[in-house]
C-alpha positions in Angstrom: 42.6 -134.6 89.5 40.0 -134.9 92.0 36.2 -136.6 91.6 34.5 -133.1 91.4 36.9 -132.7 88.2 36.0 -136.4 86.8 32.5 -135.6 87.2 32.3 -132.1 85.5 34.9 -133.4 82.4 32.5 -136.4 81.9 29.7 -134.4 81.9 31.1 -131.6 79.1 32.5 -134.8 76.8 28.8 -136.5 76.9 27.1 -133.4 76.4 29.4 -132.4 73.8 29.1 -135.4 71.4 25.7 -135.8 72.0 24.6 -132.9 70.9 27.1 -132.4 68.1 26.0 -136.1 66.7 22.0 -134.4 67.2 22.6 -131.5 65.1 25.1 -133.4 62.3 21.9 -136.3 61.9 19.8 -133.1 61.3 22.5 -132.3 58.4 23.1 -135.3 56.6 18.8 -135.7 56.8 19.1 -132.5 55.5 21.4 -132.6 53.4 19.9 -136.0 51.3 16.6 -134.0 50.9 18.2 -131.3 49.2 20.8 -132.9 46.9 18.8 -136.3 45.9 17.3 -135.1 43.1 21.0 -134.6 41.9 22.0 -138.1 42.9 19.3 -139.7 41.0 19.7 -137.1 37.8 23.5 -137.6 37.5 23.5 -141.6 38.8 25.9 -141.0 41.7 26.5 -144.7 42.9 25.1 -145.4 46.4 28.5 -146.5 47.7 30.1 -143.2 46.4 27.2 -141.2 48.4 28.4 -143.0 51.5 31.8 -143.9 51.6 33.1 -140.6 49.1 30.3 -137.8 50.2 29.1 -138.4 53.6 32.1 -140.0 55.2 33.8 -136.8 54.3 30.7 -134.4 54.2 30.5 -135.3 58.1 34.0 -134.5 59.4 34.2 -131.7 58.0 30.9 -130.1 60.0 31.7 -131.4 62.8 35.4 -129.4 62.8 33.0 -126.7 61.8 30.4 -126.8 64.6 32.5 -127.6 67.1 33.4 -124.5 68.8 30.0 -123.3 69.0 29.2 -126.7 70.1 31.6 -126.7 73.0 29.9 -123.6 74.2 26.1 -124.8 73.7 27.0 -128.2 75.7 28.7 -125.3 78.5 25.5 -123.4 78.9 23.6 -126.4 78.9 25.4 -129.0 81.7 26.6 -126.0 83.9 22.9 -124.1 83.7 21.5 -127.8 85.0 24.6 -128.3 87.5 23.7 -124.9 88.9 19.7 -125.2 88.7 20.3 -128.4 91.2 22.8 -126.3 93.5 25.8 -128.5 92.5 27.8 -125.1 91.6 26.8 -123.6 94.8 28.0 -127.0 96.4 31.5 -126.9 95.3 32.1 -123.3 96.0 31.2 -123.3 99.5 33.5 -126.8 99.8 36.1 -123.7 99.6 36.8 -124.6 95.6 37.2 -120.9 94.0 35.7 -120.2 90.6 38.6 -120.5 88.9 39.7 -123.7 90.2 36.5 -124.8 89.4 37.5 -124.0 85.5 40.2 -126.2 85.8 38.5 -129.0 84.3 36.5 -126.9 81.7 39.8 -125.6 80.3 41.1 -128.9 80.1 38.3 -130.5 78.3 38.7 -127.5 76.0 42.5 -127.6 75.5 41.5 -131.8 73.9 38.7 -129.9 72.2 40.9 -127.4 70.4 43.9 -129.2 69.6 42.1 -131.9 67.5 40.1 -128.6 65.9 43.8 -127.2 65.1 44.7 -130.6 63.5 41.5 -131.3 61.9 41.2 -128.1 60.1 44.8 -128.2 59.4 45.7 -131.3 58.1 43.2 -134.0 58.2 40.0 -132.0 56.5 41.7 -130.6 53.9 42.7 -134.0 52.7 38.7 -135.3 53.5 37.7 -132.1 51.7 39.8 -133.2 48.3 36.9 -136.6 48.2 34.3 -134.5 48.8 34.6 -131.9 46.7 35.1 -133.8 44.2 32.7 -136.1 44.3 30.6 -132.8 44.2 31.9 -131.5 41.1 31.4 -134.7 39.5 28.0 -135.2 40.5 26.1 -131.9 41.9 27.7 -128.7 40.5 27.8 -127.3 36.8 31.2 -127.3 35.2 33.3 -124.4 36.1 33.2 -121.5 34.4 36.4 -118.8 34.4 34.4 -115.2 34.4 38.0 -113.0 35.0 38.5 -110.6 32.3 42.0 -107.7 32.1 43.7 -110.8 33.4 47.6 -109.6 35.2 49.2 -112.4 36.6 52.9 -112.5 37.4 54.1 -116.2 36.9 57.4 -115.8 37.5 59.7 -112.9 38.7 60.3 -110.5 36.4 57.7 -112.2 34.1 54.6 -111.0 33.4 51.0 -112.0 31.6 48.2 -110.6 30.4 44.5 -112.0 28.9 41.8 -110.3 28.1 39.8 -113.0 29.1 40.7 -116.9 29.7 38.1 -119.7 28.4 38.7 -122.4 30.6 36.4 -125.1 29.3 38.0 -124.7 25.6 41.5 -123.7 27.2 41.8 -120.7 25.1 43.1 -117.4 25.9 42.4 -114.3 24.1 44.7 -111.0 23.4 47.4 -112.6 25.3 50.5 -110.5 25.7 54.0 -111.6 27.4 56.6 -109.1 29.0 59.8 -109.9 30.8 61.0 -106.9 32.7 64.8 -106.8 34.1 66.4 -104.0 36.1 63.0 -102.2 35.8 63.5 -102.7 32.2 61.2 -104.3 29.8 63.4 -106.5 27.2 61.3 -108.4 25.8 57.4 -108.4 25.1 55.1 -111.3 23.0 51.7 -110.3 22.0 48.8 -112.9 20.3 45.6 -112.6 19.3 45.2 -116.2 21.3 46.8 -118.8 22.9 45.7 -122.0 23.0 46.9 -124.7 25.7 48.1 -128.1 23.8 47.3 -130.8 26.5 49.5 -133.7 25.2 52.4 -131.4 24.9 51.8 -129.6 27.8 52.7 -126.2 25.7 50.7 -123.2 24.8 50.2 -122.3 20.9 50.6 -119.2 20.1 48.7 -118.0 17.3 48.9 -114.5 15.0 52.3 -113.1 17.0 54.4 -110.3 17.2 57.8 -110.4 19.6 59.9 -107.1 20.3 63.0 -107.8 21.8 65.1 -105.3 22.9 69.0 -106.1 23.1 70.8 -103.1 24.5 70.3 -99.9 22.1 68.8 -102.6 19.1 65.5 -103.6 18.7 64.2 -107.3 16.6 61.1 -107.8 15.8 59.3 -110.3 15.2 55.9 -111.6 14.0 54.2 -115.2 12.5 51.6 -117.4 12.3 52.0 -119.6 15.3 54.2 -121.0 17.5 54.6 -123.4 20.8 56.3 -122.3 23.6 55.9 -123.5 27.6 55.1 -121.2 30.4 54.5 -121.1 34.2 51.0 -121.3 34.0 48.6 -123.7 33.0 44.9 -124.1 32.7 45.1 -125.2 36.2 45.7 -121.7 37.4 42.0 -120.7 35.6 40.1 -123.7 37.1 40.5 -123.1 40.7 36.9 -122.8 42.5 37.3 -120.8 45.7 36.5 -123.4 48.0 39.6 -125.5 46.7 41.4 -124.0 49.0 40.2 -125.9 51.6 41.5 -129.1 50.0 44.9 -127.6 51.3 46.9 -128.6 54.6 48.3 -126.0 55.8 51.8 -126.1 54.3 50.3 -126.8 50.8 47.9 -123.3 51.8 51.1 -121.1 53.0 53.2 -122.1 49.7 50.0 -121.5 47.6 49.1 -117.6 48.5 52.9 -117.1 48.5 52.7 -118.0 44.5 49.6 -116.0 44.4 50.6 -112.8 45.6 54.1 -113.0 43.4 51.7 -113.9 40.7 49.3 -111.0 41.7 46.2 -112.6 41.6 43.0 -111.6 42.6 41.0 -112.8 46.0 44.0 -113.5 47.6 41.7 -112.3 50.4 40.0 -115.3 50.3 42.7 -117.6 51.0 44.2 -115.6 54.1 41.0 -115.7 56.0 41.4 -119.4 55.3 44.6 -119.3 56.8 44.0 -117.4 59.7 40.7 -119.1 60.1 42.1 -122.4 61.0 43.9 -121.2 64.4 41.7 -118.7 65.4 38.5 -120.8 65.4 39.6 -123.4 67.4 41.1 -120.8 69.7 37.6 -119.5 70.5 37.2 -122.6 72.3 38.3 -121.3 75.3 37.1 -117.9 74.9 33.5 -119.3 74.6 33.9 -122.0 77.3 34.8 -119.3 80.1 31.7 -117.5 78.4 29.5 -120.3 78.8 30.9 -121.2 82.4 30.4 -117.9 83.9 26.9 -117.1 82.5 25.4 -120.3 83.4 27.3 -121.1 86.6 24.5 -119.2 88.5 21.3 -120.0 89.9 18.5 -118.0 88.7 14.3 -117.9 89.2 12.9 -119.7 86.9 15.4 -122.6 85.7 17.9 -122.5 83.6 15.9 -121.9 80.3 16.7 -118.4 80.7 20.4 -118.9 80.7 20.3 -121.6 77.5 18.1 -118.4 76.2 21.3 -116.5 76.5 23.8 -118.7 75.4 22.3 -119.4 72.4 22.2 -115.4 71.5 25.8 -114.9 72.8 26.5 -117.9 70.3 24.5 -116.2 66.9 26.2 -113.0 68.1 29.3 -114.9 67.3 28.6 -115.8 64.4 27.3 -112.9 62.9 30.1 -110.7 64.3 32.4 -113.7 62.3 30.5 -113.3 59.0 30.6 -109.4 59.4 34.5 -109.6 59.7 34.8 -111.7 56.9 33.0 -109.9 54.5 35.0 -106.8 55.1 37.7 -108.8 54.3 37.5 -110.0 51.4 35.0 -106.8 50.3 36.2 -103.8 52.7 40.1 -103.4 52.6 40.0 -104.9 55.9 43.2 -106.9 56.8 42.5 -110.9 56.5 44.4 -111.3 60.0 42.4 -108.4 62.0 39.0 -109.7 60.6 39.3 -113.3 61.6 40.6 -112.2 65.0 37.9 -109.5 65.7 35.4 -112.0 67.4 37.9 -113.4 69.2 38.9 -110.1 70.4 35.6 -108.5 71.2 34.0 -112.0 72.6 37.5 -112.5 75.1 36.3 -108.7 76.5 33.1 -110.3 76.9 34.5 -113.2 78.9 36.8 -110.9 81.0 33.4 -108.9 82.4 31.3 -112.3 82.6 34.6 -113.8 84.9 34.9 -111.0 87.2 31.2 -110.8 88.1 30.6 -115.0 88.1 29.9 -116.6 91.4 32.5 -116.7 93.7 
């Protein structure tokens, strides 16, 4: 590693935390302004703000801003290295542009490996404190909406409600069918089910059971009975954003039970998934962006080129949001749509690289 490489690796790391600890103080500030009124209506103990909310609330934006942050503190130490002819300095030393990326990519490698690892093990478990701490304390209770509820909770086993109340734990028009060799043999249906929380069983209330044993038929009706189930309440309480309170293991074995389950917005939880390596990855996609737009001297400073940057960046974004929504809205797959920026932004590095300075 020479000094040139010292000098520039120095330069992205300050640049980089710097800014990133700027814009996160703008947050929290920001953040305290909006939500105090809900601190002081719901009496959420100053230590639990800190040490629950914040300590969490921070980590988690930082994983989140830090791509675009990478590239920001690019544009904005290169632009000034190049306005003061250092760029030009090292490439007529006989350093090539793409040597001269050696330390960028380096920087970038640390960068986007402790992304990968944030986002896939150690936020998650962050996320768990502070989401809680915001149920508890900022948002309403949780209501279940779903109605012409089809889950399969086991194979072969399927349920049906016409609509789940998850704050009394009462499921209405419930219906129960086991299906073998493409065969149904057996089928429960209730006006309601009700879920008995010290027993940890569901009551079943004003049923009928058919069950079908070869060419004979039983049947069977009652008052009420208790019977267990693979499903709880649990399964009706789950807020989108609780997937993010998954590591990735725990996120992978999740959307396998809800697809066998056939739940809806399974969507959701694959851009998750996907989202958690290809974000990071766009580290070095917007690095060589940043390098090669602002690795040239132009008239006029470098305010032009910080001009740029900062466009290329919302572009990003946008495109990212765009891709998402078609999703989880559009039929799109989850795997394509998270990768799309990545795609279309890495053309967009290609062009800027061939025509940098060289």
């Amino acid at each position: 590693m020479k000094i040139i490489d010292r000098y520039i690796i120095r330069k992205f790391l300050i640049t980089f935390f710097f800014s990133l600890t700027l814009i996160l103080t703008v947050c929290v500030i920001w953040d305290i302004t909006e939500k105090l009124d809900d601190f002081l209506e719901k009496q959420a103990p100053v230590k639990a703000i800190i040490f629950e909310y914040y300590f969490n609330f921070i980590p988690y934006f930082a994983n989140l801003l830090a791509p675009l942050f990478v590239f920001i503190a690019v544009i904005f130490f290169t632009a000034r290295m190049a306005n003061n002819t250092e760029i030009i300095a090292i490439l007529n030393s006989g350093v090539s542009f793409r040597r001269l990326l050696y330390p960028y990519m380096l920087v970038s490698t640390l960068l986007a490996g402790i992304a990968f690892y944030f986002s896939g093990w150690v936020i998650p478990h962050a996320n768990k404190v502070r989401l809680e701490f915001e149920n508890r304390y900022i948002k309403n209770k949780y209501v279940y909406r779903s109605r012409n509820i089809h889950r399969q909770i086991s194979p072969g086993e399927f349920v049906y409600f016409d609509n789940f109340n998850n704050i009394e734990q009462v499921g209405f028009r419930f219906s129960l069918e086991r299906i073998k060799d493409g065969k149904l043999t057996y089928k429960l249906m209730a006006d309601a089910v009700r879920w008995d929380s010290i027993q940890h069983k569901w009551h079943v209330m004003n049923y009928h059971i058919r069950e079908i044993r070869g060419m004979d038929e039983v049947l069977v009706s009652g008052s009420s009975f208790d019977t267990t189930l693979a499903l709880t309440p649990a399964d009706f309480t789950q807020r989108i954003n609780n997937i993010e309170t998954m590591d990735n293991v725990e996120l992978s074995h999740f959307i396998r039970q809800e697809e066998l389950r056939g739940a809806e917005n399974t969507e959701f939880y694959l851009v998750e998934k996907y989202r958690r390596t290809a974000v990071p990855f766009a580290t070095f996609i917007l690095t060589v962006i940043g390098v090669s737009v602002a690795g040239r001297k132009i008239r006029g400073g470098f305010g032009l080129q910080i001009v740029f940057g900062l466009v290329l960046s919302f572009a990003y974004i946008f495109f990212m949001q765009v891709s998402y929504t078609f999703a989880t809205g559009g039929g799109l797959s989850p795997l394509l749509a998270v990768w799309i920026p990545n795609i279309l932004f890495a053309g967009i590095a290609f062009v800027l690289l061939r025509y940098a300075p060289h």
